[in-house]
C-alpha positions as CSV (number, residue, x, y, z in Angstrom):
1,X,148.9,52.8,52.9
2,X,147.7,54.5,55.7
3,X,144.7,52.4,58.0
4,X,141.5,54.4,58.1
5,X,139.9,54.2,61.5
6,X,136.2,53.8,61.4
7,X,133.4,52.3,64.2
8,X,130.4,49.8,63.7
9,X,127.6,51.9,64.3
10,X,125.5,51.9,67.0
11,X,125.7,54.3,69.8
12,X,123.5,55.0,73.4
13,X,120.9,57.9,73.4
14,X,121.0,60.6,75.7
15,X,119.6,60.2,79.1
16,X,117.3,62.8,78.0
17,X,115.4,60.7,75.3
18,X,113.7,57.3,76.3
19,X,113.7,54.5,73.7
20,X,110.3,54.2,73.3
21,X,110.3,57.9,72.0
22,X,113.1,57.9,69.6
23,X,111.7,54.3,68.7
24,X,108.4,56.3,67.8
25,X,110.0,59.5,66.2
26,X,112.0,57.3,64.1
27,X,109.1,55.3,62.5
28,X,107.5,58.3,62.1
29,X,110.3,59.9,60.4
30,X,110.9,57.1,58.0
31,X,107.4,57.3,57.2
32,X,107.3,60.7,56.2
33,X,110.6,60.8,53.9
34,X,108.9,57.9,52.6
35,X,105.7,59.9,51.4
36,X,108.2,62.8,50.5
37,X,107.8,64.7,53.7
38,X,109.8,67.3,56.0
39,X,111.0,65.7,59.2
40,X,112.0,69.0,60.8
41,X,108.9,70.2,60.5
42,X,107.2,68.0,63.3
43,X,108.0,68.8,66.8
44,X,108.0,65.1,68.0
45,X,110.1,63.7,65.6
46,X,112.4,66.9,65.5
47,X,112.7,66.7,69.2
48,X,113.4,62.5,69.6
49,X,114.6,61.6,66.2
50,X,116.2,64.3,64.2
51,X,118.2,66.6,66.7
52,X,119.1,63.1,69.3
53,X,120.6,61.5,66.0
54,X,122.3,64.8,64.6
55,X,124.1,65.7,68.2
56,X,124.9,62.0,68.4
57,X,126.4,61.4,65.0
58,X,128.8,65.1,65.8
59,X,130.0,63.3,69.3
60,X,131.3,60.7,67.0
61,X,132.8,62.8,64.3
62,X,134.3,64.4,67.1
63,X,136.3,61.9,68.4
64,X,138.6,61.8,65.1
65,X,136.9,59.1,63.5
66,X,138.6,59.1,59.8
67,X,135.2,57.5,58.6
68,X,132.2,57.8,60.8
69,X,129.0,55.7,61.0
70,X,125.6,57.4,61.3
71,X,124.5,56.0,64.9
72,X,122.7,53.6,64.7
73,X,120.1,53.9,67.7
74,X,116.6,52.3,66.6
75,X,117.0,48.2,66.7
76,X,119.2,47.1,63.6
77,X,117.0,44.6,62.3
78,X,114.0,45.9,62.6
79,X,115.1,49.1,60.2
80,X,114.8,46.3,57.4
81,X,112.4,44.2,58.9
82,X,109.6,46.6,59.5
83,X,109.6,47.4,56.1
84,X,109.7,43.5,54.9
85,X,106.6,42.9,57.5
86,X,104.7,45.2,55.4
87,X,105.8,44.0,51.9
88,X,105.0,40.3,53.2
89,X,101.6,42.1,53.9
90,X,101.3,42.4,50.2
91,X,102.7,38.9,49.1
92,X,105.7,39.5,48.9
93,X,109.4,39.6,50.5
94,X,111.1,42.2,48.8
95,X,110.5,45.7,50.0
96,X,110.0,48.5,47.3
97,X,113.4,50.6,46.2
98,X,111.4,53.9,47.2
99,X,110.9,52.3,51.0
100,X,114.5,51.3,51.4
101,X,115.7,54.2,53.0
102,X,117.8,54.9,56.3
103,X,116.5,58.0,58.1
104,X,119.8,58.5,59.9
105,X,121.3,59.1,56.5
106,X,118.6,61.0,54.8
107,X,118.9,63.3,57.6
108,X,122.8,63.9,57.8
109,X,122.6,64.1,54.3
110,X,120.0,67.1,54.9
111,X,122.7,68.2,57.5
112,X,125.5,68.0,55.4
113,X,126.7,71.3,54.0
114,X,126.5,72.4,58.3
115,X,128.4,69.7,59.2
116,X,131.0,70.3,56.8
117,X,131.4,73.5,57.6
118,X,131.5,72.9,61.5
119,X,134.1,70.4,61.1
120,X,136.2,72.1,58.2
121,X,136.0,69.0,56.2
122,X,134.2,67.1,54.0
123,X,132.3,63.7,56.0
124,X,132.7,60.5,55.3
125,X,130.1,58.2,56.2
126,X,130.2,54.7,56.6
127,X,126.6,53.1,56.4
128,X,126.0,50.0,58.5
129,X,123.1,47.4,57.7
130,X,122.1,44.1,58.7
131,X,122.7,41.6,56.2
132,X,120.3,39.3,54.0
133,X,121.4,36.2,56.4
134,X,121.2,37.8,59.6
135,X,117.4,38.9,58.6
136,X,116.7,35.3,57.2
137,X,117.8,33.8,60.7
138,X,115.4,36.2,62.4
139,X,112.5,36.2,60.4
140,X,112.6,32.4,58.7
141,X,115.3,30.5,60.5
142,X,117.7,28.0,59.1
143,X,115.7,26.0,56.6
144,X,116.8,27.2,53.2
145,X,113.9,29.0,50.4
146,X,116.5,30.2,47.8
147,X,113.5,32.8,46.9
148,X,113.0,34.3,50.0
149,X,116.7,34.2,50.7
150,X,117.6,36.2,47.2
151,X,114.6,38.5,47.8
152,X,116.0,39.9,51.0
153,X,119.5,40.1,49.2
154,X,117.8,42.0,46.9
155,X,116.1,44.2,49.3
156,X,119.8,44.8,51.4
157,X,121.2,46.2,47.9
158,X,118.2,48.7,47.3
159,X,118.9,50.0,50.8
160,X,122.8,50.0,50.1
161,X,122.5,52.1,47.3
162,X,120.3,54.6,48.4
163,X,122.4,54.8,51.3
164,X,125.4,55.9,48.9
165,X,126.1,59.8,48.8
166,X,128.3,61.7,47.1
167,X,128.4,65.5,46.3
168,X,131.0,68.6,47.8
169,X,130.4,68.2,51.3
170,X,129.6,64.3,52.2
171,X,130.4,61.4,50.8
172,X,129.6,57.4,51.4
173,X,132.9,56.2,51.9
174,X,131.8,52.3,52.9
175,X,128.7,50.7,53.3
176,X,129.1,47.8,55.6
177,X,126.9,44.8,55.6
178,X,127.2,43.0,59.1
179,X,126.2,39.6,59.2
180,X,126.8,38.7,63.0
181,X,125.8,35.2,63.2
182,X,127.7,33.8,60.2
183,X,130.1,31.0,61.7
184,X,127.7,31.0,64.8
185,X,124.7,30.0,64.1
186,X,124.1,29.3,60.3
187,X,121.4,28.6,57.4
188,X,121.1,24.9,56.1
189,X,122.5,25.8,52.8
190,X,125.6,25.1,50.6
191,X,128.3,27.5,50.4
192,X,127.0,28.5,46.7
193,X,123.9,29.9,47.7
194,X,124.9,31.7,50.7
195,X,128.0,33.2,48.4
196,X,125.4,34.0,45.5
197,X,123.1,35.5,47.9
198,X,125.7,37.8,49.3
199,X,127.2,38.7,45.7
200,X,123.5,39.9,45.0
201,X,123.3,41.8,48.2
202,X,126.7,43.4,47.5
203,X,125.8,44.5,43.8
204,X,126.2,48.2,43.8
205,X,129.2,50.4,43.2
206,X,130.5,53.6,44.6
207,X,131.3,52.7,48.0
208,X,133.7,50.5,49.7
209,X,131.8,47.5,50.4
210,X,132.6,45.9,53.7
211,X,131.4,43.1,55.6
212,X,131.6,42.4,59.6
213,X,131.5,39.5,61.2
214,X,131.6,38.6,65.0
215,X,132.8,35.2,63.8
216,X,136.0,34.5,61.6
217,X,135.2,30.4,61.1
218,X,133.5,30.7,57.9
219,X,135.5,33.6,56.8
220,X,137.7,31.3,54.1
221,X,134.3,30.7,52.5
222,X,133.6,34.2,52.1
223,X,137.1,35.0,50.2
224,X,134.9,33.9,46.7
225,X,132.8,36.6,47.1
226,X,133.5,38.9,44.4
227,X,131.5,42.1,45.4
228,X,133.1,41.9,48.7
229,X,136.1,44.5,49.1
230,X,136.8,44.2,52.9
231,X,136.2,41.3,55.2
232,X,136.0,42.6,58.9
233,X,135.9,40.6,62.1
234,X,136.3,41.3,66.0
235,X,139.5,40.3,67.8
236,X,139.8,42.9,70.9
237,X,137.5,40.6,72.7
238,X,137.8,37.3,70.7
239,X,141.8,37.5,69.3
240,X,141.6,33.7,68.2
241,X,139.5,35.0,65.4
242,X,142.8,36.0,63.7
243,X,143.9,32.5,63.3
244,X,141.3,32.4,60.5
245,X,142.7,34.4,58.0
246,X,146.3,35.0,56.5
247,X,147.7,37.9,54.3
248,X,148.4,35.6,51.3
249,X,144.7,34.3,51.8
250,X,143.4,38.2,51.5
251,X,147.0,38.5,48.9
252,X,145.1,35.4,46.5
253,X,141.4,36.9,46.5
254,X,142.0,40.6,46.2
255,X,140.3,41.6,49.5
256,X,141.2,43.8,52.3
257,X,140.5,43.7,55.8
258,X,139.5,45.4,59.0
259,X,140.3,43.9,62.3
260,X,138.3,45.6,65.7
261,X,141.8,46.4,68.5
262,X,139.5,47.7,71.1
263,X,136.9,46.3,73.1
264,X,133.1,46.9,73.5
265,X,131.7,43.6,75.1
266,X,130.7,46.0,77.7
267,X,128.8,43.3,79.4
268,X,131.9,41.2,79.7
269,X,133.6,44.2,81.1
270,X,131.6,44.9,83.3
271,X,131.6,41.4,84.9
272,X,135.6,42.0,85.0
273,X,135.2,45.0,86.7
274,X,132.8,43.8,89.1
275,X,135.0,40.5,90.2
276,X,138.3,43.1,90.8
277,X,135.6,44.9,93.3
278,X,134.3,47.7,91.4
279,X,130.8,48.0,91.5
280,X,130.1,51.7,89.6
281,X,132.9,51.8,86.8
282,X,133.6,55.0,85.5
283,X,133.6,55.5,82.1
284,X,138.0,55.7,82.2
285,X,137.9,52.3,84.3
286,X,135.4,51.0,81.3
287,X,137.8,51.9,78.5
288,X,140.9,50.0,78.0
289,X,144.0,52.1,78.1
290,X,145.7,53.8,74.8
291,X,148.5,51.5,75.0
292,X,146.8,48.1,75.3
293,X,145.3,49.3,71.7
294,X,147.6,50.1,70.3
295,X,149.6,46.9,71.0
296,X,146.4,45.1,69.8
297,X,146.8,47.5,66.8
298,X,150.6,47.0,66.0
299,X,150.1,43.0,65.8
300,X,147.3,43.1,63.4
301,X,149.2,45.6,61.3
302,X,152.2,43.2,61.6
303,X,150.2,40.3,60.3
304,X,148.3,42.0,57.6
305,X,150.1,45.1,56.4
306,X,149.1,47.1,53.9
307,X,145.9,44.6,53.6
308,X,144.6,46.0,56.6
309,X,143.1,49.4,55.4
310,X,140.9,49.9,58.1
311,X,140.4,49.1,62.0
312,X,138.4,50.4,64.9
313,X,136.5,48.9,67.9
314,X,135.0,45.7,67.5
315,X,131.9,46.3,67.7
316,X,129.1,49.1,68.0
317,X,128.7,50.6,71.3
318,X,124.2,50.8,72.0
319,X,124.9,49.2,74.7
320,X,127.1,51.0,76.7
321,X,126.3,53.4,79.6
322,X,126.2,56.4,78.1
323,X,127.3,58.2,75.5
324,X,130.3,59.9,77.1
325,X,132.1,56.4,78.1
326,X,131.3,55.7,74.2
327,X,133.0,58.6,73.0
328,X,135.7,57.8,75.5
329,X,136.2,54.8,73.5
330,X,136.3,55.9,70.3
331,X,139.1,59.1,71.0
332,X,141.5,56.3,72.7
333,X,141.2,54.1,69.7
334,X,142.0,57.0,67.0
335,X,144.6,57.9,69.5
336,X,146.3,54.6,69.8
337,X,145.7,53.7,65.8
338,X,147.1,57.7,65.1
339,X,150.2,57.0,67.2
340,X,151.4,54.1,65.1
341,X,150.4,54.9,61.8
């Protein structure tokens, strides 16, 4: 089986756009698909939102991405949490099924039959959303309310599945659920609850359902997960996160995994960078070479085999520079995963 190369999500804006005007475009976008508006139709939001995310989202799919996530450019947690702030508003911690909606993918949805046709291919989308433990750490902390924690599950799953498109030209091939703090820094409850709380947030069908982790310490735990169909972790930047998992482990609970071979710590390399003498990287210096990948890539493959059906970089790229030494990233990792597959 071949290993589909995907990314995590986010990805810089253009030098063009500031962030406090795609922040603003975006709210107002989600607000008006919300009340069942047009977003083209307002200059604003057509100019900072719609036409920065659509150029964005083809500069990935250019790169040879097998599965491409929308980019992800307003704050991750805050796409659920805004909306959560205003259901709390009400009484309540669940946000309605109509609200939970991703912009990004209501507008390449809009965009699809163009982008097929540019690209001579039908796009697959992977859908990336912070998970219902991440946004407990963040808006409750640690202390366990089984209540609050299964309302926010609940709320992840409404916005999964109206993430989930299928029709001739697109189609939602995984929606990934990242919980980055699990193994980290974690909520005071027993393994049950958090395992039932995911199973809940995971209840939907027709997408692969993946979940990525910075951490692979608790990953064991998360093997009893039934809705769960790929576990995911980083190990460009942090390869001891390997250790954690085995293929008769994945073999035993029927899971897959994807495992990041390039790096995007960018602060990290930076620092590297800076120590050798290099004070304004260029986005080649920033990128690690085909090769390195793809050695990275061939020992993961080695270890996991056909259990390993998809791999990428580690983690998303908002961070970086600018959106050519992001793309720069992405081409060498297809390249290097291409080469050995």
């Amino acid at each position: 089986m071949s290993t589909l190369v995907d990314d995590i999500g986010s990805f810089p804006l253009p030098p063009s756009v500031s962030k406090d005007a795609f922040n603003r475009a975006y709210q107002l976008a989600r607000d008006a698909i919300i009340s069942g508006g047009d977003i083209s139709k307002n200059e604003f939001v057509r100019k900072n939102f719609y036409e920065v995310t659509l150029e964005s989202f083809k500069k990935k799919i250019m790169t040879g991405l097998d599965v491409t996530n929308y980019p992800q450019q307003y704050d991750g947690i805050k796409q659920v949490s805004d909306l959560i702030h205003k259901a709390m508003e009400k009484g309540s911690f669940l946000v309605d099924e109509k609200q939970s909606i991703l912009p990004e993918v209501h507008l390449i949805n809009a965009e699809a039959k163009a982008l097929s046709e540019e690209f001579r291919k039908k796009i697959l989308l992977r859908v990336s959303i912070f998970g219902p433990l991440e946004l407990y750490l963040k808006e409750v902390g640690t202390t366990p309310y089984e209540d609050v924690l299964k309302s926010f599950a609940e709320t992840i799953r409404r916005f999964a599945k109206n993430a989930i498109l299928n029709s001739k030209h697109i189609e939602t091939k995984v929606v990934s659920i990242d919980e980055p703090s699990f193994g980290f820094l974690n909520i005071a409850a027993e393994k049950d609850l958090i395992c039932d709380v995911l199973e809940k947030a995971f209840d939907f069908q027709g997408a692969v359902r993946q979940i990525h982790l910075h951490s692979a310490s608790r990953l064991p735990d998360l093997l009893e997960v039934a809705n769960i169909d790929v576990v995911s972790f980083e190990y460009a930047a942090s390869p001891r996160n390997i250790e954690s998992v085995s293929r008769r482990m994945l073999e035993e609970a029927d899971k897959q995994i994807r495992v990041g071979v390039s790096r995007t710590d960018i602060d990290a390399i930076m620092a590297e960078l800076h120590d050798q003498g290099v004070e304004k990287p260029t986005a080649e210096q920033l990128v690690e070479d085909e090769k390195t990948i793809r050695k990275r890539y061939e020992r993961a493959k080695e270890k996991f085999g056909d259990r390993m059906t998809f791999t990428g970089p580690d983690c998303g790229l908002g961070s970086w520079p600018s959106q050519e030494a992001a793309q720069l990233l992405l081409k060498r990792t297809v390249n290097a995963v291409k080469k050995t597959s």
